[in-house]
LUMSEVEX-703048 format. One record per residue: residue in one letter; x, y, z of N, C-alpha, C, O in turn. Coordinates in steps of 0.02 Angstrom, whole numbers, padded with zeros to 5 digits, always signed. Example, Ala and Ser with C-alpha at 12.3 -4.5 7.8 and 13.67 -1.06 7.14 Angstrom:
// LUMSEVEX-703048
A+00660-00284+00390+00615-00225+00390+00660-00165+00390+00712-00166+00423;S+00642-00112+00354+00684-00053+00357+00645+00002+00394+00670+00057+00402;
END
This chain:
// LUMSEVEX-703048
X+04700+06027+05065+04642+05987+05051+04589+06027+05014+04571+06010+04958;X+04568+06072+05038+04518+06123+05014+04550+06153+04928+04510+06150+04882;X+04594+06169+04921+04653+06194+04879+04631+06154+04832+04601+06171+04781;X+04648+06090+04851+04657+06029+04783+04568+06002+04792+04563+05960+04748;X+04538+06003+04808+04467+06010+04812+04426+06028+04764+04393+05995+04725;X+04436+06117+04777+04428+06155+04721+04451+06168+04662+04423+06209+04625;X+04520+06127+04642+04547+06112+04585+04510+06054+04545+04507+06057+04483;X+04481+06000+04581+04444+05962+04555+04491+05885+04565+04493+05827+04544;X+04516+05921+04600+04590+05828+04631+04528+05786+04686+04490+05816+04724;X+04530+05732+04679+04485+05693+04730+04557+05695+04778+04612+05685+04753;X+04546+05709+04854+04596+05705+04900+04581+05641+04958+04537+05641+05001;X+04623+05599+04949+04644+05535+05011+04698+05566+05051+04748+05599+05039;X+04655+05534+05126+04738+05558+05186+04761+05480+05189+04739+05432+05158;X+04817+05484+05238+04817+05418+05252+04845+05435+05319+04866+05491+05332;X+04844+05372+05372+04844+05378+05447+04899+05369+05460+04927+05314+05458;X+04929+05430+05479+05003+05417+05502+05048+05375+05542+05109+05378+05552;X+04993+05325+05568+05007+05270+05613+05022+05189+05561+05052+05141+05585;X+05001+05190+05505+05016+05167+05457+05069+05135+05434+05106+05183+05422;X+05097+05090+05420+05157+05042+05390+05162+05061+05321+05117+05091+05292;X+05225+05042+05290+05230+05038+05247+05183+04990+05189+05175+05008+05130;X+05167+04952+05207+05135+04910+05165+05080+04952+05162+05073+04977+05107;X+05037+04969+05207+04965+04956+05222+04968+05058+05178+04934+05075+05130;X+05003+05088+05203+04996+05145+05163+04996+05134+05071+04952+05158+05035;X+05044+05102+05051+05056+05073+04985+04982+05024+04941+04962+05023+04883;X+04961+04991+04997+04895+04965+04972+04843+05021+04966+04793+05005+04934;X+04844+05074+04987+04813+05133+04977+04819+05161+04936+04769+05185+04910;X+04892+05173+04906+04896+05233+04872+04870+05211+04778+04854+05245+04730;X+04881+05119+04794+04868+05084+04741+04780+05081+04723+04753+05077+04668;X+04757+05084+04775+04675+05087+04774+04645+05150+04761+04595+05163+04727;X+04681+05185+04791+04661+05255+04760+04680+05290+04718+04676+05351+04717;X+04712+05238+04660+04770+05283+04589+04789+05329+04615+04792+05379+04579;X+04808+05334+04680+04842+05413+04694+04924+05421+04625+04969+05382+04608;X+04911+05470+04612+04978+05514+04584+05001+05560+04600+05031+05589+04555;X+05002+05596+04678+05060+05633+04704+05036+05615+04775+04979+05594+04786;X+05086+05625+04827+05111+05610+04897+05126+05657+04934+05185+05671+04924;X+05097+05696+04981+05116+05748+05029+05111+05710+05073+05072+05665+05086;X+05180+05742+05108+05197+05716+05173+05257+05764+05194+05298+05790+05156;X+05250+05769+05275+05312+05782+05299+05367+05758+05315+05373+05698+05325;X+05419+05802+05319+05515+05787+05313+05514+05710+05354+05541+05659+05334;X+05469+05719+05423+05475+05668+05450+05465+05608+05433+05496+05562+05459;X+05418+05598+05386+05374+05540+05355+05402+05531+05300+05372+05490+05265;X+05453+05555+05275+05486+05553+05215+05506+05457+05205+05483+05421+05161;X+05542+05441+05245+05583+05357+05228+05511+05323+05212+05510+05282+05166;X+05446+05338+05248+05414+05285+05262+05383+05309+05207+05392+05262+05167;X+05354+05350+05178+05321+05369+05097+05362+05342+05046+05336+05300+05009;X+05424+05358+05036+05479+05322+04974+05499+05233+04991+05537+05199+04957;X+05462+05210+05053+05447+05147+05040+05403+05122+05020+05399+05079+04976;X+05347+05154+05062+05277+05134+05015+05254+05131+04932+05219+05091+04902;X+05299+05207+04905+05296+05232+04840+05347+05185+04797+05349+05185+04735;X+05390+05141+04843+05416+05099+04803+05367+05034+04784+05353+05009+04730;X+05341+05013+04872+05314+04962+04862+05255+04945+04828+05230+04889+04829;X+05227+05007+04788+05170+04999+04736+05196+04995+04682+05158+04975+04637;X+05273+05012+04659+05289+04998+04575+05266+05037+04533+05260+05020+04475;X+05247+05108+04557+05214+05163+04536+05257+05210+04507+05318+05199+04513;X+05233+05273+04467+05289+05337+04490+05252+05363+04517+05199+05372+04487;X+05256+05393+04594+05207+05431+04623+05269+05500+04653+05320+05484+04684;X+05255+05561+04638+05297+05587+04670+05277+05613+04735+05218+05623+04750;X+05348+05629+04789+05321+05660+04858+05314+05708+04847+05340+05728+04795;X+05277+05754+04886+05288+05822+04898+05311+05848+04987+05268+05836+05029;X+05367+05877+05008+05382+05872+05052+05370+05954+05098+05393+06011+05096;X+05314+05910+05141+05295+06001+05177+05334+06003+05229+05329+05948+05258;X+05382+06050+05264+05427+06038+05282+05377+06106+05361+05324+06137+05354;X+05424+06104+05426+05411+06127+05474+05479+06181+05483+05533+06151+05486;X+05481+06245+05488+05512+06280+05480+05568+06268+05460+05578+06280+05400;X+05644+06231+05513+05694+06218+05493+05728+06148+05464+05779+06131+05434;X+05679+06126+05485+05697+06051+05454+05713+06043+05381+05681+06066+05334;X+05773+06004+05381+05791+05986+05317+05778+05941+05265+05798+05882+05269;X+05739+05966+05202+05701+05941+05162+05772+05872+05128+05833+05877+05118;X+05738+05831+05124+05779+05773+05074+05778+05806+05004+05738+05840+04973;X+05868+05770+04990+05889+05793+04912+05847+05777+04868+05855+05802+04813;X+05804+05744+04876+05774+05729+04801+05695+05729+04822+05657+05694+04788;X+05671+05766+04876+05620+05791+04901+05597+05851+04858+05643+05887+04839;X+05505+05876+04829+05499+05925+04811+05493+05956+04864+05472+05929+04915;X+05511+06019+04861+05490+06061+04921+05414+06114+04923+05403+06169+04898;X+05376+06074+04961+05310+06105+04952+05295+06180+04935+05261+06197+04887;X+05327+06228+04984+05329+06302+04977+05366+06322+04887+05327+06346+04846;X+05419+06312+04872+05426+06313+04823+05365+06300+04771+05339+06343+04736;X+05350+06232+04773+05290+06218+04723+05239+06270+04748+05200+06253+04703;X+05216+06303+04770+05160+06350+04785+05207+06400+04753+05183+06394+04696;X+05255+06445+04746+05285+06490+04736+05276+06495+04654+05251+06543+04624;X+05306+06429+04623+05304+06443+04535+05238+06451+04523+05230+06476+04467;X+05178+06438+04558+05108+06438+04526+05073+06491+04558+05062+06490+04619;X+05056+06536+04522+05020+06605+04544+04963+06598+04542+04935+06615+04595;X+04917+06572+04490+04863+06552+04454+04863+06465+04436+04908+06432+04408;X+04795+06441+04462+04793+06372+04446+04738+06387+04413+04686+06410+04435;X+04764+06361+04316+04678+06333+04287+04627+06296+04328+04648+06251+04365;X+04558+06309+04325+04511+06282+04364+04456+06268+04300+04397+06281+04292;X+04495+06245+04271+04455+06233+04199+04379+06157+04218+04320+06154+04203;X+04409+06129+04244+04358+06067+04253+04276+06069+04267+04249+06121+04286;X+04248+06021+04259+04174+06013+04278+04150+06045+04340+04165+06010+04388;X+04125+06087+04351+04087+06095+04426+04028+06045+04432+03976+06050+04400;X+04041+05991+04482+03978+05945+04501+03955+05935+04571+04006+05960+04595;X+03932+05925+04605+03930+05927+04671+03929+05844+04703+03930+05819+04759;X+03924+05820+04633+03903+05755+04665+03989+05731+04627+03975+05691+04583;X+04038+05737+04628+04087+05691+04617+04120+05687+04679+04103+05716+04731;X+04163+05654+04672+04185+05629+04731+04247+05691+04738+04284+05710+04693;X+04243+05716+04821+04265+05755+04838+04340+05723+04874+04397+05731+04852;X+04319+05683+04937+04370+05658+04966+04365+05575+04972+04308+05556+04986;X+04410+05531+04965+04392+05467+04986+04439+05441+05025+04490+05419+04999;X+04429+05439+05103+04457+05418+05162+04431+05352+05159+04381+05333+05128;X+04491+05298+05212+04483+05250+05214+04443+05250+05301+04439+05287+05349;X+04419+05183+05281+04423+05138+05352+04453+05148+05377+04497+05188+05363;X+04448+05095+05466+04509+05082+05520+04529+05020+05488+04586+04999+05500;X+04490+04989+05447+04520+04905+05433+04492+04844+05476+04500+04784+05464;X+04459+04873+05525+04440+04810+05596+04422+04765+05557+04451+04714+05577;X+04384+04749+05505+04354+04694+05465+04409+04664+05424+04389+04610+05402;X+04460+04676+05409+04505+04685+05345+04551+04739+05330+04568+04784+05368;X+04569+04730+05270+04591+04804+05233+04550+04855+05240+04490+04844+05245;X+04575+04916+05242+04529+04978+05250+04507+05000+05184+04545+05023+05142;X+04452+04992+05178+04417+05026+05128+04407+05080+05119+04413+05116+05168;X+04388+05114+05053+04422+05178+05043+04320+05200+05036+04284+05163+05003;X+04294+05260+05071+04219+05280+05076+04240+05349+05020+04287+05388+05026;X+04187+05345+04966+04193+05414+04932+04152+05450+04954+04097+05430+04971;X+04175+05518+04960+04098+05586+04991+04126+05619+04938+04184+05622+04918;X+04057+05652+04913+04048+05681+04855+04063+05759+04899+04057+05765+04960;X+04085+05814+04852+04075+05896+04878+04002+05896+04914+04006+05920+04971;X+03946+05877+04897+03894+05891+04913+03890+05856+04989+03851+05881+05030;X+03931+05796+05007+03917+05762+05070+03953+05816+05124+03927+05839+05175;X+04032+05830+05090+04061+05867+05130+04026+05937+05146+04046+05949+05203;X+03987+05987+05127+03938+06033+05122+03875+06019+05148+03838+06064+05166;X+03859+05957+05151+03785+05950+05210+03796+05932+05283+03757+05944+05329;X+03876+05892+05287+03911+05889+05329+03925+05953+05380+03913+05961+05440;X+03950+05987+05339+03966+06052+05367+03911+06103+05398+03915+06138+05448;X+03865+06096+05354+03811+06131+05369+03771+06105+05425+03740+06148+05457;X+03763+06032+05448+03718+05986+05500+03766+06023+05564+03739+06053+05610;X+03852+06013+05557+03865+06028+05608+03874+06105+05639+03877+06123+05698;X+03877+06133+05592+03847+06204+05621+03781+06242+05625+03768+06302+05629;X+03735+06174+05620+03675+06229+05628+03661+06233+05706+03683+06192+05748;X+03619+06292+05719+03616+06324+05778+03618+06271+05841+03655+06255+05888;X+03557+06254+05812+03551+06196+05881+03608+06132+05896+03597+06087+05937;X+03666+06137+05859+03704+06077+05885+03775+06102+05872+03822+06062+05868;X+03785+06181+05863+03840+06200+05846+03887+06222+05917+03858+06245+05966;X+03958+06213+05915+03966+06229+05989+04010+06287+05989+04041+06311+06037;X+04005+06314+05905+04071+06376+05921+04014+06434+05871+03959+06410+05859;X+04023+06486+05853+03971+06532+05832+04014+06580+05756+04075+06587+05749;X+03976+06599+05722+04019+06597+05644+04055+06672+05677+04038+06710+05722;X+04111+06671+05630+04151+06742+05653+04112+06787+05607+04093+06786+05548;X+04108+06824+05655+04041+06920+05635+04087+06978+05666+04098+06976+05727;X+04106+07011+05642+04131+07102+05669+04195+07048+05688+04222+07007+05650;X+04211+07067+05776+04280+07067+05796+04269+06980+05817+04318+06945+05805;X+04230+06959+05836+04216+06886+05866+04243+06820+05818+04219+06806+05763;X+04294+06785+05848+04317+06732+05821+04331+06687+05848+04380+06690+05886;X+04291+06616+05839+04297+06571+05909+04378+06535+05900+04401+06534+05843;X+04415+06509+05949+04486+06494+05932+04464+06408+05960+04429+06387+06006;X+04502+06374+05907+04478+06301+05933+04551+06253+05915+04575+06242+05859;X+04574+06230+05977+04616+06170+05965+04613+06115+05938+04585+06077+05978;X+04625+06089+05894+04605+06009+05858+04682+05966+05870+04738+05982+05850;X+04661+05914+05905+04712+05865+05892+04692+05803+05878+04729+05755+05887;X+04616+05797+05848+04602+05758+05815+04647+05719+05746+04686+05757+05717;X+04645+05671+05728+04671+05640+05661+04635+05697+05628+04586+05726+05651;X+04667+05710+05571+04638+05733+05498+04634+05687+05448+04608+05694+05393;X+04662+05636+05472+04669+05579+05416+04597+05563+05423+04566+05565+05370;X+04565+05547+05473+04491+05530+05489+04445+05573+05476+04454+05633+05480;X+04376+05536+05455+04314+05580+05430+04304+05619+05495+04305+05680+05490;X+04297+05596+05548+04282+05644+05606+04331+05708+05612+04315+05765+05594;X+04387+05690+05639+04439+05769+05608+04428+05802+05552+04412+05862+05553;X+04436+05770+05500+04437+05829+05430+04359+05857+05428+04347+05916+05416;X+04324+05822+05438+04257+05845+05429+04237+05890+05472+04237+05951+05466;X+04219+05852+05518+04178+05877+05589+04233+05941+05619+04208+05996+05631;X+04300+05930+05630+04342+05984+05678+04366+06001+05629+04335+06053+05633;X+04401+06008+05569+04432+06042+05526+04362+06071+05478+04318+06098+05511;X+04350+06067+05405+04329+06097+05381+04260+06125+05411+04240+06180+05392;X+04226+06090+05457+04162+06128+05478+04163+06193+05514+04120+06238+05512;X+04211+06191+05544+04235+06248+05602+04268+06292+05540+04252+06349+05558;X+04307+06300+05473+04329+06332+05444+04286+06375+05410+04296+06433+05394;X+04204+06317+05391+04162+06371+05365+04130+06403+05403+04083+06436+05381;X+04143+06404+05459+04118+06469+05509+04164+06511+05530+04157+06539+05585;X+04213+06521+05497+04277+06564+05518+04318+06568+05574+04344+06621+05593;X+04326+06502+05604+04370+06485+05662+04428+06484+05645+04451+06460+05593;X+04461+06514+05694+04545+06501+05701+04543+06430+05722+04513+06416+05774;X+04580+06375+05679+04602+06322+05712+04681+06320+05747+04721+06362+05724;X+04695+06294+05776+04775+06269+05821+04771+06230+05801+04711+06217+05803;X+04804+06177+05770+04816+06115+05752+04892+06086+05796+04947+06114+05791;X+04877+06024+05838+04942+06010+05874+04957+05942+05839+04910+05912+05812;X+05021+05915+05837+05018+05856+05782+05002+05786+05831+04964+05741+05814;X+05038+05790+05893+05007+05750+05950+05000+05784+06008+05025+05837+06025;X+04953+05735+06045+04912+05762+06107+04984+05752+06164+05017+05700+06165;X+04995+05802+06200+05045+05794+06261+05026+05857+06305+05026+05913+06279;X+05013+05849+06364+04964+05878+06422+04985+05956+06406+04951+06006+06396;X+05082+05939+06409+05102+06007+06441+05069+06047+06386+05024+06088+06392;X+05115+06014+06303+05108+06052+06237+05031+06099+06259+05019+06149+06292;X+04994+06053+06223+04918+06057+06242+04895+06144+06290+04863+06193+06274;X+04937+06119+06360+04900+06178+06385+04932+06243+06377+04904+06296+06390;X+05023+06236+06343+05044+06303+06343+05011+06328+06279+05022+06387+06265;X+04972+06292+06237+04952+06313+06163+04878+06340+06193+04864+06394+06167;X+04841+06323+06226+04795+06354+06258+04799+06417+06270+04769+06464+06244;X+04837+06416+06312+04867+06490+06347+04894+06528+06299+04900+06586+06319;X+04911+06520+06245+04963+06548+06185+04918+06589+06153+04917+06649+06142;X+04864+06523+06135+04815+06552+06062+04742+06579+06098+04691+06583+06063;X+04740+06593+06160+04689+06604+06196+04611+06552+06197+04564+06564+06234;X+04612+06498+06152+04543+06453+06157+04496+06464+06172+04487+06464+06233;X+04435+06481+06126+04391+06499+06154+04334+06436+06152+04278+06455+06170;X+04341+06367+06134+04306+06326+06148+04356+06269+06138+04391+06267+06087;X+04364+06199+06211+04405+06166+06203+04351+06084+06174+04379+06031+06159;
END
């Protein structure tokens, strides 16, 4: 996210709880032209990517051993041929950085644009002193924080993912919440704020 950010890519998630259709009406609203997703989510992306009539390609981030589909790109690879990415584009603060959708409760989920500059005052509201709950990493001190928040959602990506990153937190990221997972990853990564 940050990666293609700073490349100047406007980045959409989409909610992994999602249908085929309802992802596809997305990817059409947001001219998206490439698709990351994992091995697992693979059938349900090459339906969606059908059901817009698009060419959109996947990119397939894969979890250690799992086996990437034949006609899957393989994410690590694509990072491998590119050493250097031109960063030739506009620096603006006000274009649109990320545009996440809605839940839909009204309808279709609408897609909200935040400019770089929203995501950066964002970040900054939630770590200032008085309402911050983890402390920026200085010398040896690094707060360790579990997220099993959505990232697809403004609250995850924002608030628990990138805000905690510009203060130099180790995140854990678990993909779902399950008691045991949860507490042996506690114990694993030591947590220093849950």
């Amino acid at each position: 996210v940050l990666g293609a950010c700073e490349a100047g890519i406007v980045v959409t998630t989409i909610n992994n709880h999602h249908v085929e259709g309802e992802i596809a009406q997305q990817l059409i609203d947001s001219d998206a032209k490439l698709l990351f997703g994992s091995v697992s989510s693979q059938k349900v992306l090459k339906k969606a990517v059908e059901l817009t009539k698009r060419s959109i390609e996947i990119i397939c981030v894969s979890q250690s051993e799992e086996e990437l589909p034949s006609d899957g790109i393989n994410f690590t690879e694509l990072l491998e041929k590119f050493e250097d990415f031109p960063l030739d584009h506009e620096r603006n603060c006000y274009k649109t950085a990320l545009l996440l959708y809605s839940s839909g409760t009204t309808g279709i989920s609408k897609g909200v644009m935040l400019s770089h500059m929203n995501v950066v005052s964002s970040s900054l509201m939630f770590n200032h002193p008085a309402v911050a709950f983890t402390l920026p990493a200085i010398g040896n001190h690094q707060d360790v924080i579990q997220c099993v928040a959505p990232f697809f959602h403004v609250y995850g990506l924002s608030a628990g993912l990138i805000t905690k990153l510009a203060q130099g937190c180790k995140i854990v990221t678990l993909s779902k919440f399950h008691p045991d997972t949860y507490l042996k990853a506690l114990e694993k990564h030591q947590a220093s704020v849950i």
